[in-house]
C-alpha positions as a LaTeX table, in Angstrom:
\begin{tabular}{lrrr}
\hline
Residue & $x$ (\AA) & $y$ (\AA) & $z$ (\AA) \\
\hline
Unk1 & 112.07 & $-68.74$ & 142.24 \\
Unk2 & 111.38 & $-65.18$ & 142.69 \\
Unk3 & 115.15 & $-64.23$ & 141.60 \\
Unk4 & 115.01 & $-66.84$ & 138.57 \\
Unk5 & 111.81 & $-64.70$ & 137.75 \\
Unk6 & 113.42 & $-61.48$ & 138.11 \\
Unk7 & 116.73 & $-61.99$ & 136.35 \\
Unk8 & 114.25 & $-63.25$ & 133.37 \\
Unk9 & 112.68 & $-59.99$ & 133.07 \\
Unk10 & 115.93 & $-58.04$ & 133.16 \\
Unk11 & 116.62 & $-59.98$ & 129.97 \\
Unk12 & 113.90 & $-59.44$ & 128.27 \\
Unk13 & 114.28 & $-56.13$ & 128.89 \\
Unk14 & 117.55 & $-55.94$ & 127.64 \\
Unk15 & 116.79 & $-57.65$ & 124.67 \\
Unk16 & 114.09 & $-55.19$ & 124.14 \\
Unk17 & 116.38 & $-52.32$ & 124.21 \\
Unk18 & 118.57 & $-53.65$ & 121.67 \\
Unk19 & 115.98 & $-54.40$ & 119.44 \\
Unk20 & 114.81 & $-50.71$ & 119.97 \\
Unk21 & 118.50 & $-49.69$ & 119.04 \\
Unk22 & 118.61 & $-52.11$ & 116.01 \\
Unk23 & 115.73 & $-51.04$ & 114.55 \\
Unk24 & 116.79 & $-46.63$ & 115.12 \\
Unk25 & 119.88 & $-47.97$ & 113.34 \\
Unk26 & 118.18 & $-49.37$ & 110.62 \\
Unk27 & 116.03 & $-46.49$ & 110.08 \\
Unk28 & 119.09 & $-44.32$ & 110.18 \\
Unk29 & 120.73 & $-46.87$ & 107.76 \\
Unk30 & 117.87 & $-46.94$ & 105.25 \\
Unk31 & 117.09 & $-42.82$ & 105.33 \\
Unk32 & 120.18 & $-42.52$ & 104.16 \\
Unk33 & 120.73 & $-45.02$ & 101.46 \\
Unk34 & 117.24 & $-44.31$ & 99.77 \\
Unk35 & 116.94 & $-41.72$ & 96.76 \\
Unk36 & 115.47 & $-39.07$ & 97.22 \\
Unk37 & 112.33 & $-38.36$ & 95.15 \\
Unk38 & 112.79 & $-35.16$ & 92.24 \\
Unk39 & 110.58 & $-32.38$ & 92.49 \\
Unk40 & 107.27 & $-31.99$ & 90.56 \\
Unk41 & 107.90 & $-30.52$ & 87.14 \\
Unk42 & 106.14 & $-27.01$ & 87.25 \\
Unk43 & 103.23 & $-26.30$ & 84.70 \\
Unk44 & 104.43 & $-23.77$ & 82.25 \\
Unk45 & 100.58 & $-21.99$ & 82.43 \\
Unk46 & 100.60 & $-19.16$ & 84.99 \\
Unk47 & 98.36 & $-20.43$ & 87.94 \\
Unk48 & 95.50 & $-18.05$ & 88.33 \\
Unk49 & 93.30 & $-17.51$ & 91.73 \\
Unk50 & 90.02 & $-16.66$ & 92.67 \\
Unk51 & 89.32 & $-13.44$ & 94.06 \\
Unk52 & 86.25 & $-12.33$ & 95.82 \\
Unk53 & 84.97 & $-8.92$ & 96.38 \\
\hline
\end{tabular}
């Protein structure tokens, strides 16, 4: 029973870590198939700052 009880934890973890490596791959996967987002467009007024003396 004890050995039954073992080998069933061994393959859970298992199956764990390949869900952990599925999912890296997927986030790999998707990073690089997503567009990237354009920059802001820049204001054409100067931007100003407050100084204090």
């Amino acid at each position: 029973m004890l050995k039954k009880a073992f080998v069933i934890i061994i393959a859970l973890c298992a199956l764990g870590s390949l869900g952990g490596v599925f999912l890296a791959g997927l986030n790999i996967y998707t990073r690089s198939t997503t567009p990237h987002e354009a920059a802001p467009a820049t204001s054409e007024a100067p931007a100003t700052t407050l100084q204090t003396k």
